[in-house]
C-alpha positions as CSV (number, residue, x, y, z in Angstrom):
1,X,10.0,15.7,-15.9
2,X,11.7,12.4,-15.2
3,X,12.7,10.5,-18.5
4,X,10.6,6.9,-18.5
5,X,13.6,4.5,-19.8
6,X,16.5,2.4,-18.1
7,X,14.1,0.2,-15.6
8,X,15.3,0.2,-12.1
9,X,14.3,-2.0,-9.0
10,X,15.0,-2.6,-5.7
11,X,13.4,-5.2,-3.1
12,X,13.6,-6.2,0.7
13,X,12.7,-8.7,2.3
14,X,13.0,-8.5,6.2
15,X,17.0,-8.0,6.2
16,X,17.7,-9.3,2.4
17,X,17.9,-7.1,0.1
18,X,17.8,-7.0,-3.6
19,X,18.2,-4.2,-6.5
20,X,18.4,-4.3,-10.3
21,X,19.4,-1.8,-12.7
22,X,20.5,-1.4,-16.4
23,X,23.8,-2.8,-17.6
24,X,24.7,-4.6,-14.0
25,X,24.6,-8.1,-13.1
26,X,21.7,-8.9,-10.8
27,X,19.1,-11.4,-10.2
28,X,15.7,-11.6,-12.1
29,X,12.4,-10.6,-10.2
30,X,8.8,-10.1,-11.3
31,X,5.6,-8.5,-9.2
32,X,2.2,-8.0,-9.8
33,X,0.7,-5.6,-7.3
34,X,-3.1,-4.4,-7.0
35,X,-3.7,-1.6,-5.0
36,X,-6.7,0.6,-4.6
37,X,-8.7,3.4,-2.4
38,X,-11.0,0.4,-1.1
39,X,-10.5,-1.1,2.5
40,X,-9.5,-4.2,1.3
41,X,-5.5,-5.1,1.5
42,X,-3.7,-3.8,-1.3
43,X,-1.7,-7.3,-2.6
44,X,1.9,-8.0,-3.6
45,X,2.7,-11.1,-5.5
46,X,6.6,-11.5,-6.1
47,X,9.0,-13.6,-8.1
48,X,12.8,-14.1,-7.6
49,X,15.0,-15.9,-9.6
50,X,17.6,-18.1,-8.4
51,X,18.5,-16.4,-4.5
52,X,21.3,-18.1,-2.2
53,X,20.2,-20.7,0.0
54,X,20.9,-19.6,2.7
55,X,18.2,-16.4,1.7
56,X,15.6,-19.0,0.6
57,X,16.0,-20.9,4.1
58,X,15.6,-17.7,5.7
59,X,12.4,-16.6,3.7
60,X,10.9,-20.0,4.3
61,X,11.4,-19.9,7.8
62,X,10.1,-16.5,8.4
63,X,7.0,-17.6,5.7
64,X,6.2,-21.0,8.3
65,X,6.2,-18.2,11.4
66,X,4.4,-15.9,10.5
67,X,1.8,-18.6,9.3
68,X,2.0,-19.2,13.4
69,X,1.2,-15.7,14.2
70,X,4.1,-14.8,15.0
71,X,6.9,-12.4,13.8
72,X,6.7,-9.0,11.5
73,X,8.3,-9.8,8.0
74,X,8.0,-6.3,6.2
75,X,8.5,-6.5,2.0
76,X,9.1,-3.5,0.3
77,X,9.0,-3.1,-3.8
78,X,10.4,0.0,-5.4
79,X,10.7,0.3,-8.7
80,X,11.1,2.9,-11.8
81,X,13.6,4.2,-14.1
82,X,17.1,5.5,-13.2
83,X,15.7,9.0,-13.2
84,X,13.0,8.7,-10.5
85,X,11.8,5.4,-8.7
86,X,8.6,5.3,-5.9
87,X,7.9,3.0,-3.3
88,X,4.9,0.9,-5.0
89,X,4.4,-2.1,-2.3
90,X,5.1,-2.1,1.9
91,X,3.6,-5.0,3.6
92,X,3.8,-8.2,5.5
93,X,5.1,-11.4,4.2
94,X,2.1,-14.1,3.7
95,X,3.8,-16.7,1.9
96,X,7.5,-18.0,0.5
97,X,8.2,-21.3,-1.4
98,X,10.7,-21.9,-3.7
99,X,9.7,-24.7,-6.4
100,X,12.0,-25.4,-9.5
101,X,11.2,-24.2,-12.7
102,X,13.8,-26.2,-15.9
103,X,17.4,-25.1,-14.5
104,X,16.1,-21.9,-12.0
105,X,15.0,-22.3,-8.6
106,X,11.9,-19.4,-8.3
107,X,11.0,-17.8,-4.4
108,X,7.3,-17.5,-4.9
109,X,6.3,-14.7,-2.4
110,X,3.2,-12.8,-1.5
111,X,2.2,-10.1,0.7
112,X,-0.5,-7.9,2.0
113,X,-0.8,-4.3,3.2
114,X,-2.6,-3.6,6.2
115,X,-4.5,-7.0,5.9
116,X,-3.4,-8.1,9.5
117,X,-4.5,-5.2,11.4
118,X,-7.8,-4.9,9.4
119,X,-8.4,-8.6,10.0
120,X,-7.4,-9.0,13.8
121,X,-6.8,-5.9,15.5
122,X,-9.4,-5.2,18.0
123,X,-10.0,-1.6,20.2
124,X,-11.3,-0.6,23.4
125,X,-11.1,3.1,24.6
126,X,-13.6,5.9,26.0
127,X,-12.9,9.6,25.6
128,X,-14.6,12.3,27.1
129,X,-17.2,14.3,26.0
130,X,-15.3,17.2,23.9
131,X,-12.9,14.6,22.1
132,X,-12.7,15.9,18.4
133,X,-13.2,13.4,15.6
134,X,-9.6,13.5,14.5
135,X,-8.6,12.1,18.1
136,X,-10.8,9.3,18.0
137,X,-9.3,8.5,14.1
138,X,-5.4,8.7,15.6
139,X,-6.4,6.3,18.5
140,X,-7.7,3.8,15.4
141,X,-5.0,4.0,13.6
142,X,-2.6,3.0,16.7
143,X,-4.8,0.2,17.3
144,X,-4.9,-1.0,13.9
145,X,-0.7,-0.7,14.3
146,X,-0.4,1.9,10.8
147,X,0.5,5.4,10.7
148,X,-1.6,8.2,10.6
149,X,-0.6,9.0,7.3
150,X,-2.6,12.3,5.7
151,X,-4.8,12.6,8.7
152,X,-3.5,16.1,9.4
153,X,-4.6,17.2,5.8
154,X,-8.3,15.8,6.6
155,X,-8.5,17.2,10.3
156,X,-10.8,20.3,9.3
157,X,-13.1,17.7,8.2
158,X,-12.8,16.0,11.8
159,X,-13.3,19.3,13.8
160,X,-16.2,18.0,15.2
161,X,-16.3,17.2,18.9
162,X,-18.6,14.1,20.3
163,X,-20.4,16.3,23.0
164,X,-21.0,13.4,25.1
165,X,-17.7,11.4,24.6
166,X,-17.7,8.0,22.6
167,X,-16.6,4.7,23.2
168,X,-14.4,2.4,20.8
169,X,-14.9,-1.0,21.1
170,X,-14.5,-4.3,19.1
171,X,-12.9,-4.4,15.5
172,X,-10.7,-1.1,15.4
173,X,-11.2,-0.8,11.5
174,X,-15.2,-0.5,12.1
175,X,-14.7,1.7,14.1
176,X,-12.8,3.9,12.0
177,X,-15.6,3.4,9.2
178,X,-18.1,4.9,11.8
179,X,-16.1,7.9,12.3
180,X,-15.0,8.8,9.3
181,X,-18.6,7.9,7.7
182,X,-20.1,10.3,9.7
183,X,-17.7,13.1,8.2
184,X,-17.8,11.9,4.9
185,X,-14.7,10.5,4.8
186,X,-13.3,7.4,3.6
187,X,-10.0,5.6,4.1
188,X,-7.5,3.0,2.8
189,X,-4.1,1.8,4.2
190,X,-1.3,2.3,1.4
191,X,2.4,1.5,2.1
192,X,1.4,0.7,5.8
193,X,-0.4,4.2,7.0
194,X,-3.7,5.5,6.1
195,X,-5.0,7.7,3.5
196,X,-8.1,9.3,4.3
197,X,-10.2,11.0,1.0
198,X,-13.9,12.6,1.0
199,X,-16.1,9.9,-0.7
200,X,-15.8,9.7,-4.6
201,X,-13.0,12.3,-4.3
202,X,-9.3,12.2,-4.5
203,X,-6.4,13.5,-2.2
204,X,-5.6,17.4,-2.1
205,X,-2.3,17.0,-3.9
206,X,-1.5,18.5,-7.3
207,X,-2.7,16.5,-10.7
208,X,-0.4,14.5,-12.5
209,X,-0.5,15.0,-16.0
210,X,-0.1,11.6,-18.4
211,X,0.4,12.2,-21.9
212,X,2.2,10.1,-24.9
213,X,5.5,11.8,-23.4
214,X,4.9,11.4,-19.8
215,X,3.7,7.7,-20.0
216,X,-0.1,7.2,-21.5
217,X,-0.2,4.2,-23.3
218,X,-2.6,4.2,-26.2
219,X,-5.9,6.0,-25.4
220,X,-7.9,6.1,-22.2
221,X,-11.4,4.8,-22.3
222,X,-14.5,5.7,-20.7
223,X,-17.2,3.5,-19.4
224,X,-20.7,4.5,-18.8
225,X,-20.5,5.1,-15.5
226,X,-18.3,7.5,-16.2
227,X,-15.3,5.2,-14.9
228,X,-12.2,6.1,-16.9
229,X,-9.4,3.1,-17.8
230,X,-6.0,3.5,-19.3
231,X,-2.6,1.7,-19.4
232,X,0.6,3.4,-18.6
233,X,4.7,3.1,-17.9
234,X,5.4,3.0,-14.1
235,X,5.1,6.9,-13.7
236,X,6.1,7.9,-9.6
237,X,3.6,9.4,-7.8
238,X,1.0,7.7,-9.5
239,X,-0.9,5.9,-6.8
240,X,-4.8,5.1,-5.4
241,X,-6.5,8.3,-4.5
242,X,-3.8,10.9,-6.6
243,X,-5.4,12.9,-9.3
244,X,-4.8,12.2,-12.8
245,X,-5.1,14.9,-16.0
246,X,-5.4,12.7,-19.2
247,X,-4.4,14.4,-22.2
């Protein structure tokens, strides 16, 4: 079990990148990230204390292109503690402004996952009558430009074949709602490929266990619904769609 102490963190930003760790000099950061198993864009928003200027020019200056449609500024946020870190945030750059804050000069960023492709990307394709589900789901994915991510674990759910062939066309993450409704299926896009779960169920890997010594904050709660809500340290691995065994 990885010991939850000595906070580590590492960032990048198209080619600039950034890492903090206990007892070495480094700049300051903060992030708030909300990610979920819905279809909406999991969101990044990130802080940085104090960068060259030469990286805030270049941040800017992507940030005004891409407001032009133009360019692919990836961010990346991992974070942990010395003994195990996780990738918690891959996505595009929306915005990057720099205001002054007392003596410190703060890059303000904030990014999306998938938010582009579920927004704009469009799809147009006919395959013949025997095409298996999973087919179709792969040629949705390359349309909406993310990986196929766990589709391989899901593909005995997509054995199906459309007898008569099926056409894609018009907004490519419809489309992949149709399919995957009709198995039962759902999907979300985390870290820039897709994770695909039955509805209201979770992905086929093993639990992870969160406890007082593993991370568990206080108690968990349960709502009415049966919806259960707890606080806890960054644990890795812990993610939209993973199991979780409260004790």
């Amino acid at each position: 079990m990885a010991r939850l102490f000595g906070r580590v963190w590492r960032v990048r930003m198209d080619t600039i990148e950034l890492e903090g760790k206990p007892g070495a000099p480094g700049l300051s950061v903060s992030f708030e990230i909300e990610k979920s198993s819905k279809r909406e864009p999991n969101t990044c928003k990130l802080r940085v204390w104090n960068l060259s200027p030469d990286h805030r020019k270049q941040l800017e200056a992507l940030s005004s292109k891409k407001t032009k449609g133009s360019g692919q500024i990836r961010v990346e946020v991992e974070a942990g503690y010395v003994d195990a870190t996780s990738l918690i945030f891959r996505g595009d750059l929306r915005r990057a402004d720099t205001t002054r804050e007392g003596a410190d000069l703060v890059t303000a960023l904030e990014g999306e996952d998938g938010g582009r492709s579920i927004l704009r990307s469009r799809v147009s394709k006919t395959f013949p009558a025997g095409t298996r589900q999973d087919v179709v789901v792969k040629a949705c994915a390359e349309a909406l430009g993310v990986g196929s991510g766990n589709l391989s674990d899901v593909s005995g759910d997509l054995r199906r074949t459309f007898t008569e062939g099926t056409v894609l066309t018009g907004s490519a993450a419809d489309e992949l709602d149709r399919v995957l409704r009709s198995a039962g299926l759902t999907y979300s896009i985390q870290n820039g490929v897709l994770q695909i779960v039955k509805r209201g169920g979770g992905l086929q890997a093993t639990a992870v266990r969160l406890t007082s010594a593993t991370g568990l904050v206080g108690s968990p709660s349960v709502n009415v619904d049966g919806t259960v809500k707890a606080t806890a340290l960054m644990v890795p691995d812990v993610y939209p769609g993973r199991r979780v065994l409260f004790e």
